[in-house]
C-alpha positions as CSV (number, residue, x, y, z in Angstrom):
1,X,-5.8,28.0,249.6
2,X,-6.2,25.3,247.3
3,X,-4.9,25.4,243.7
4,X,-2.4,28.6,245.2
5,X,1.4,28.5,243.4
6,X,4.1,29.6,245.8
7,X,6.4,32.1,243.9
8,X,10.4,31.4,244.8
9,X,12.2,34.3,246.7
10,X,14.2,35.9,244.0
11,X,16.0,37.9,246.7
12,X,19.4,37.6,247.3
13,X,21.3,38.0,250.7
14,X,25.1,39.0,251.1
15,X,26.9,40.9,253.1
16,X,26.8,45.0,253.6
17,X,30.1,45.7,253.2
18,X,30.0,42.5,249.6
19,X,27.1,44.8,248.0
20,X,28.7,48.2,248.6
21,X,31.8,47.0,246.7
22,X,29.9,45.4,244.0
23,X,27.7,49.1,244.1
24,X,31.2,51.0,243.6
25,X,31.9,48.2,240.8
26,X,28.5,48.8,238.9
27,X,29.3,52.7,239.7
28,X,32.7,52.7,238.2
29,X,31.5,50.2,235.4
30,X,29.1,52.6,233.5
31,X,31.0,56.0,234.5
32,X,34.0,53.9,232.7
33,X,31.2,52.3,229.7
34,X,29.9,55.6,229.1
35,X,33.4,57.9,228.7
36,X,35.0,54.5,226.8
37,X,31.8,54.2,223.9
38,X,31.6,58.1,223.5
39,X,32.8,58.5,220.0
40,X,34.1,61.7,219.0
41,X,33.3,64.0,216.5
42,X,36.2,63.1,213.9
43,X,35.6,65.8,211.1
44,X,33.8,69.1,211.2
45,X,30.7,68.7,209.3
46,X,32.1,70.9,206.6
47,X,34.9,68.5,206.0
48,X,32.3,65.7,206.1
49,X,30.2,67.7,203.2
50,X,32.7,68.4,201.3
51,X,34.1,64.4,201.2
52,X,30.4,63.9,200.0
53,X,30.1,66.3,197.3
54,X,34.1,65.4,196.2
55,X,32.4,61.7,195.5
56,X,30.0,63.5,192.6
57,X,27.2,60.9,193.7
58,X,24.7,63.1,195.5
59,X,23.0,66.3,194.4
60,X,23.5,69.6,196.1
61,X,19.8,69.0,197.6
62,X,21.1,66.0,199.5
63,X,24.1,67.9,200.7
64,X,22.4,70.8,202.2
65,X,20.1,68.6,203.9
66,X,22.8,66.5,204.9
67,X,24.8,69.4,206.3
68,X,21.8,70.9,207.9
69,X,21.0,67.5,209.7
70,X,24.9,67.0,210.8
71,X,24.5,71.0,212.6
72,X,20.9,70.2,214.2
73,X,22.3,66.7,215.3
74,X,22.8,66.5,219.2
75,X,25.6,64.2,218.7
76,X,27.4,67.1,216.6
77,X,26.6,69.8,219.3
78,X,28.1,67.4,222.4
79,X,31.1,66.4,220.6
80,X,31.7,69.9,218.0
81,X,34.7,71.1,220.4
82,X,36.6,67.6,220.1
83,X,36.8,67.7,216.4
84,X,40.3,67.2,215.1
């Protein structure tokens, strides 16, 4: 027993009714955090191309790949139906 290094209790102890409201809190927090951060899809990826190839600094390579990666993206499938 000698030489043995106690470990503190890192538990905490409240109340039932304390940690099912500060549940509902941490509940309401992310379903709040995860609608708020969503960014929607401002332009279609054609309007997105197009404002690249308007610039005349990228070759048509870069824009077909650039189009092809917007379409495969999952962030452009979730939000394609909010575009404005």
């Amino acid at each position: 027993m000698a030489n043995q290094i106690k470990q503190p209790n890192e538990a905490v102890t409240l109340p039932k009714q304390e940690y099912l409201r500060l549940k509902q809190q941490a509940q309401a927090y992310r379903f709040l955090a995860a609608r708020l951060f969503e960014l929607p899809l401002r332009n279609a990826v054609g309007e997105i191309v197009t404002d690249f190839r308007d610039a005349n600094l990228y070759t048509e390579d870069f824009l077909n790949d650039l189009e092809q990666g917007l379409r495969k993206s999952s962030y452009a499938k979730k939000y394609a139906h909010q575009t404005s």
